[in-house]
Phi, psi and omega in degrees: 000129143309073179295337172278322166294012204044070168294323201220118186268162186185069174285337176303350195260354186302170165214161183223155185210140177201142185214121173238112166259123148275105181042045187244106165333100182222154175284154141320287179292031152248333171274343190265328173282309184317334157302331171262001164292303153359270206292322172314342176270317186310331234268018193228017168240056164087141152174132163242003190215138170208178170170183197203154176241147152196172188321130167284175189255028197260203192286322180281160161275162174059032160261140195266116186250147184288169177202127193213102182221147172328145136123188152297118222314352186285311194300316184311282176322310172293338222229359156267322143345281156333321201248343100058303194287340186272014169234136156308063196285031190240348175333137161222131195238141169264016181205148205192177187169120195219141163240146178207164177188138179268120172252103150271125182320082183252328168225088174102138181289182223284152150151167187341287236271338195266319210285182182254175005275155171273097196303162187273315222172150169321323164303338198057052162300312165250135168215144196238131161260158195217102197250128156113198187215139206258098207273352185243045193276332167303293178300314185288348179273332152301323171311330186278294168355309169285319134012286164107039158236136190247120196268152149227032161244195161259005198242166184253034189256347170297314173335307201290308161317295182332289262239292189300332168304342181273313193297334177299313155299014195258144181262162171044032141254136177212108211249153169245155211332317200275340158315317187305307174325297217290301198280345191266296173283009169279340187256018108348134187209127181133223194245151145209174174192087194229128156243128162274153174252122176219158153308318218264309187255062164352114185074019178201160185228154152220128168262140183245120139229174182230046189120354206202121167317118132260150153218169183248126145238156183228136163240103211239146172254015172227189198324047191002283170343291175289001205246323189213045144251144194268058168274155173256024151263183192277137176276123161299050182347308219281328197274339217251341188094212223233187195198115176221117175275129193232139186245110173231197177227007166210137138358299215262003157295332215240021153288159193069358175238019160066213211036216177234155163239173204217124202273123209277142158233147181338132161090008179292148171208133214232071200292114165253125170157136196071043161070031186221146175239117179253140174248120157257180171218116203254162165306119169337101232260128180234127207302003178275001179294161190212162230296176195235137185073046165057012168299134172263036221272157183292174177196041154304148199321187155317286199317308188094087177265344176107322164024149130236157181206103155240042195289192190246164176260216189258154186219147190314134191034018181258201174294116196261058178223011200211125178258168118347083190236139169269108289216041191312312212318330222262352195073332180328304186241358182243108183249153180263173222235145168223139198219152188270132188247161209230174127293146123308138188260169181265011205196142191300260197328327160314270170002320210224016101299336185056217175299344196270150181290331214230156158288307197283335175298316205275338174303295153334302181311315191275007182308304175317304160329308175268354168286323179312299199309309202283358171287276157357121159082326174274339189220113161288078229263318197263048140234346183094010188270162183232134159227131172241104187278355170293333193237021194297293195313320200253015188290341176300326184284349183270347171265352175248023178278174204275302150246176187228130193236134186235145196220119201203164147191162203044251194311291204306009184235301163333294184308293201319294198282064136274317207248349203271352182250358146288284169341286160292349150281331186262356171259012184044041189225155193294149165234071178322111186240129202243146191260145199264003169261003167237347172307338176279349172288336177239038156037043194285150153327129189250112144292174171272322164293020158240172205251103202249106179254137178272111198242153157174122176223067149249328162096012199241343185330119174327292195299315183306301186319310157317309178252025159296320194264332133337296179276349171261017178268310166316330176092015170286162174279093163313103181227123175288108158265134174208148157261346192268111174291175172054002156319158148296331185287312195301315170296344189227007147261165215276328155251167184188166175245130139249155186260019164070008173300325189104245188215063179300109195261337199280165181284332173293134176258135174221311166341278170333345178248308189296295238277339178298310217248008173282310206279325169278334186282329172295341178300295175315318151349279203274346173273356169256002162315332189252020159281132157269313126060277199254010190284307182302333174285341157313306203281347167303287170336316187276320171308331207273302178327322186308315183292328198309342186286323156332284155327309187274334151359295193293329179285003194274338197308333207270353178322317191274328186295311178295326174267030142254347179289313179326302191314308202288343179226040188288315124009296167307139189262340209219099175267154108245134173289126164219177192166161184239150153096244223243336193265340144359288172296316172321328162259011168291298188272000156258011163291288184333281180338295178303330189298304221276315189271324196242359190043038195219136203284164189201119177256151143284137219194147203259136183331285208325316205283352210293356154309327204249032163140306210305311174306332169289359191274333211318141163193174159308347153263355186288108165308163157232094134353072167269128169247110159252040196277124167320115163252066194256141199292272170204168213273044158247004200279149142225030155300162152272123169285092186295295164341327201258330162309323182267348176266344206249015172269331192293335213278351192271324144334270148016294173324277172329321184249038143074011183268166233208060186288140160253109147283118174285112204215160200262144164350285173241180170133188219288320189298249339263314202285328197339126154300340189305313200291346178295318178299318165294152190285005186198078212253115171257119194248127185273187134296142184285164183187152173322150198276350147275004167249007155323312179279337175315316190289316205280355165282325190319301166298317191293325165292343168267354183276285176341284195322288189339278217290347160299284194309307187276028158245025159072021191236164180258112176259031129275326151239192187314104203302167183208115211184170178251142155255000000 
C-alpha cells in the first residue's frame, strides 16, 4: 500500500495518550514513563511514527518540547534516553499535562516532521495529536497560507495546530482554552480524535472528538462526581484532594490505572484543569450552517485584517477564504454535557469481554457495531455514494480489466462466494473466486491486465502471501482487503480496503466474515458508479446497507432459541447445513463454525445436490440446518423469487425421511401460516434484507448455534477446541 498517499484510510489505528496529575507530585521520568507505557498498550493497532510533549525547562511555563521518532515506540523511548542531558528528569511537578501518540501513516509517510504531536509554530504554542482524517484539510490550509501561515509537514492534523494559532490571533477575542477548541473543530470536516496542549493555558489539556473514540479516566482523592461530571460548581483541590487525569483512544491504555471512565460522544469537548474535567457538548456539524444568532464578529487573517465574515465555513473543495464562526462567548453552542462514567476493570480481558462470558459471544454481539465501522466515513446514505480512498486512484484501471480474480481462503472465501453473482452484476467484468491454497496447483494464467484482491483479515495468511507476491511478478493490480494495519497483505498491494472490525480474540472469526462481505460489496459500489446501468441496483443496495446494522441487531435476538437447540442436539457428531443461491455460502461457513467452535463434524452443502448422497445421511436423528430466507431483488422487485420455492421443496423431502430440520427463516411474507412450518422441529425467524446481504443476517444464528453448542459440549470457543469426535 501506498501510505504517504492514503491509499488505505484506518485512523482508528494511530492511538493517542495523555496525562495530567494535579497537585499529585511526579518527577519527569516518572511522567515520560508513565507515558510511554501508554503508548506501548497502544502500540498493537500499527505505528511507524510516535512521539509526546511534555513540559520544558525553560523560563515560561508549560511550553512544551516534542520527542518525535520513526519507527515503534521503542524508537521514541530511546531518542528520549538520548536526549535525556537535555532535561532535568529528577524535575518535579505538581501540575503537569503531558500528550503522546502512535501514527500510522495516512496524510504524509512516516517521519519525524509527519509524527505527532503537531506544533502550532516554532515555539510550540500548540501541539496537537490527532486520530482521523480531515477531509477539507486542502481548503483549510489554503486559507491559512493566505493567511501568511506556512507548513512543514504533510498531515492534516498540522492545520489544526495552524487554526488553533489563528483563532488565538484574532484581535478583540478572548476564548478560554475550550472556546478556542470549540471555534477550531467547527471548521472541521471529517473524522477527529484530538487533545491539545498549550503555552497559553499551561497545565490544562482539552479534548474533541468527532467520529474517533476518546475516553477519560481519573483518579481522585475527592469527590468523583465533582472531579469528572460536568457539575458547574468549582472543585475544591485544597478540600477535596489531588487528581490525575489519563486521555486515551482505546480503552484498554487506561487498564491499570484504576478509577474510573467516562467514553466521550460526538461532538464532546472535553476542559481538563484545576483538578476537574467538565464536558461540553457543541452542535452537530452541518454544511449548511451559517454563522449562528446573527453575530458578526471579526475573523480576520494572522496578521488582523479586521474583517467581518459571515460566510460558511470552509468545505472540502469550496471557497478557502471564509470560516465558520461559533458564537461560544454567548453560550450559544457549547452546552455542558453529563456523560455516564463507568468503573475500570482490573484486568484487561475483563475489560474486553465486558459483560459476555466468551470473546466470541461478545464478538457476535458487536456485529452491528462493526459492520457501522466498515461503513463509516464511506457510504453517503443521503446522495447514495459510496468513497473508498484506497482504490480511488485506481477505479479506471479496475473497470477496464480483463477480470477480478478474489483469492480468499475459509471464512474471507465464503464471504466472496456469497457476493459473487453482485459483484458481477454490478461491475460488469467475469469474477473468478479462488481457494488461495489450491490455486498454485494447477497454476493457471495470471494477467497484467488483470485485477487480483487478496481478502484476508489478518493480512498474514502463508498461501495469500505467496501468491500475492506471484501475482505482481505478472504486473497485476494487486488490491487488498485486511483488517490488520501493517499486515503484509497491506504492504505488499498496490491498494486496499480495511476493514474497521476491530479485534478478534476467539479462534472463530465472526466479525470478519460479515464485514468481509460489506466490504467487497462497496468495493463493487464503488467501481460501478458511473454505470447508469447498475444505478437502482446500486441505490438498493446502498438503502438496505443503511438498515443492515440493525437487522443484524434483530438476528441477535434469536441467541436463546439457539442454545435450546444447542441443548436439544448437544449429543449429536454430525450436523448438515444446506441452502441455495447466495446462502451456499451461508452454510459453507457455518458448517466451518460448527466444525472449529463446537467440535462436531458438519457438512455445507448445496440444496440442488441433496439427491445426490446428502439425502441418504438424512434420519430421525440427523440434526439439519436449512436456511430457507426469501432471495428476492426488494420488496418493490417484480422479479419471481426462483430460489425460495425450491428450498422449501428440499425442505419437505427432509420431512419425508422423517428428518428433525432447524429453519432459518424470514420473520414474515404471505407462506408464515404454510403447514410445512408446523412440521419442523424448529423454526428461527430473521428480518428479510436485500438478497445479497441476507446472508450477513442469516450467519448470525448460525455463529450462536456453534457458540451454544460449543459451550454444552464442554468446549472453550476461545481457544482452539481440542477433543475426540
Amino acid at each position: 500500500f501506498f501510505f504517504s498517499n492514503s491509499t488505505f484510510l484506518h485512523h482508528e489505528m494511530c492511538g493517542i495518550f495523555a496525562y495530567l496529575n494535579y497537585k499529585v507530585p511526579q518527577s519527569r521520568r516518572a511522567i515520560l514513563k508513565k507515558v510511554l507505557h501508554g503508548l506501548k498498550t497502544l502500540e498493537y493497532r500499527g505505528c511507524d511514527s510516535s512521539g509526546l510533549a511534555i513540559d520544558d525547562d525553560g523560563f515560561k511555563e508549560g511550553v512544551p518540547v516534542l520527542y518525535r521518532a520513526v519507527g515503534l515506540v521503542a524508537s521514541l523511548e530511546k531518542q528520549v534516553q538520548e536526549r535525556s542531558r537535555e532535561t532535568n528528569l529528577d524535575r518535579i511537578f505538581d501540575v503537569h499535562a503531558a500528550v503522546a501518540h502512535t501514527r500510522w501513516a495516512s496524510c504524509g509517510g512516516p517521519s519525524e516532521t509527519n509524527a505527532h504531536p503537531q506544533p502550532s509554530n516554532q515555539d510550540n504554542s500548540f501541539v496537537i495529536v490527532h486520530n482521523g482524517i480531515i477531509t477539507n484539510q486542502g481548503a483549510l490550509r489554503t486559507f491559512l497560507e493566505s493567511r501568511g501561515f506556512s507548513f512543514s509537514s504533510e498531515t492534516d492534523t498540522e492545520v489544526i495546530a495552524k487554526m488553533c494559532e489563528y483563532f488565538w490571533m484574532k484581535p478583540k477575542q478572548q476564548y478560554t482554552f475550550a472556546e478556542l477548541v470549540a471555534q477550531v473543530v467547527a471548521q472541521l470536516e471529517g473524522a477527529y480524535g484530538i487533545v491539545v496542549k498549550s503555552s497559553h493555558w499551561p497545565n490544562e489539556l482539552v479534548a474533541a472528538c468527532y467520529g474517533s473514540p476518546l475516553a477519560i479516566s481519573s483518579v481522585t482523592t475527592g469527590s468523583w462526581d465533582r472531579v469528572l461530571r460536568p457539575a458547574l460548581m468549582s472543585f475544591d483541590a485544597d478540600a477535596d484532594g489531588s487528581s490525575e487525569f489519563y486521555v486515551a483512544s482505546d480503552p484498554a491504555a487506561l487498564v491499570g490505572v484504576g478509577g474510573r471512565v467516562m467514553h466521550l460522544e460526538d461532538c464532546d469537548i472535553v476542559h481538563i484543569a484545576d483538578g476537574q474535567a467538565r464536558t461540553f457538548s457543541a452542535p452537530p456539524r452541518t454544511h449548511s450552517d451559517s454563522n449562528a444568532g446573527g453575530v458578526s464578529p471579526s475573523i480576520g487573517g494572522g496578521g488582523g485584517s479586521g474583517e467581518d465574515d459571515c460566510s460558511p465555513r470552509v468545505h472540502a473543495g469550496g471557497h478557502p477564504t471564509s470560516l465558520r464562526y461559533y458564537p461560544v462567548r454567548k453560550n450559544a453552542s457549547m452546552q455542558v454535557a453529563d456523560r455516564e462514567v463507568s468503573t475500570i476493570e482490573g484486568e484487561l480481558v475483563a475489560l474486553m469481554k465486558g459483560n459476555h462470558p466468551h470473546f466470541m459471544l461478545k464478538e457476535i454481539s458487536e456485529q452491528p457495531e462493526s459492520l457501522r465501522n466498515t461503513m463509516r466515513g464511506r457510504l453517503n446514505f443521503k446522495d447514495r455514494t459510496v468513497k473508498l480512498g484506497g482504490i480511488d486512484e485506481y477505479k479506471d484501471i479496475i473497470a477496464r480489466a480483463r477480470r477480478i480474480i478474489i483469492f480468499a481462503v475459509g471464512s474471507a472465501y465464503y464471504g466472496a462466494l456469497a457476493v459473487r453473482n453482485t459483484l458481477e452484476e454490478l461491475v460488469d467484468l467475469p469474477i473468478s473466486i479462488e481457494l488461495a491454497s489450491d490455486f498454485p496447483d494447477w497454476s493457471p494464467p495470471i494477467f497484467r491486465d488483470d485485477v487480483c484482491c487478496f481478502v484476508s483479515f489478518s493480512g498474514e495468511n502463508p498461501q495469500i502471501l505467496d501468491l500475492l507476491e506471484f501475482c505482481k511478478t505478472k504486473k497485476a493490480l494487486c488490491i487488498g482487503f485486511t483488517n490488520k494495519v501493517g499486515s503484509t497483505v497491506a504492504a505488499n498491494t498496490d491498494c486496499g480496503v480495511y476493514l474497521h472490525a476491530g479485534y478478534e480474540m476467539s479462534v472463530s472469526c465472526t466479525k470478519a466474515y460479515t464485514s468481509e462481505v460489506v466490504a467487497l460489496l462497496m468495493f463493487a459500489l464503488v467501481v460501478s458508479e458511473d454505470s447508469l446501468k447498475a444505478q437502482p441496483r446500486r441505490e438498493e443496495i446502498i438503502e438496505a446497507l443503511q438498515l443492515l446494522p440493525d437487522n443484524v441487531a434483530k438476528a441477535l435476538e434469536t441467541s436463546k432459541v439457539m442454545a435450546e437447540v444447542a441443548e436439544a442436539f448437544k449429543s449429536q457428531h454430525n450436523f448438515l447445513c444446506m441452502g441455495r443461491g447466495n446462502q451456499t455460502a451461508t452454510c459453507l461457513e457455518g458448517a466451518m463454525k460448527l466444525k472449529e467452535t463446537a467440535l462436531v463434524h458438519s457438512e455445507g452443502i448445496h440444496l440442488g445436490e441433496l439427491k445426490h448422497g446428502p439425502l441418504a445421511l438424512v434420519d430421525e436423528e440427523m440434526p439439519v440446518l436449512v436456511v430457507c430466507t426469501k432471495d428476492k431483488r426488494s420488496e418493490k422487485s417484480v422479479e419471481v423469487d426462483e430460489m425460495y420455492p425450491k428450498v422449501k421443496s428440499s425442505l419437505q423431502q427432509v420431512l419425508a425421511r422423517k428428518g428433525r430440520p432447524i429453519v432459518i427463516a424470514n420473520d414474515e411474507g404471505e407462506d408464515s401460516d404454510d403447514a410445512l412450518w408446523g412440521e419442523i422441529f424448529k423454526k428461527v425467524s430473521v428480518p428479510y434484507v436485500l438478497d445479497c446481504l441476507q446472508t450477513v443476517v442469516n450467519i448470525v444464528p448460525l455463529q450462536l448455534l456453534a457458540y451454544h453448542l460449543g459451550v454444552v459440549r464442554g468446549q472453550d470457543p476461545d481457544r482452539e477446541p481440542i477433543g475426540d469426535l
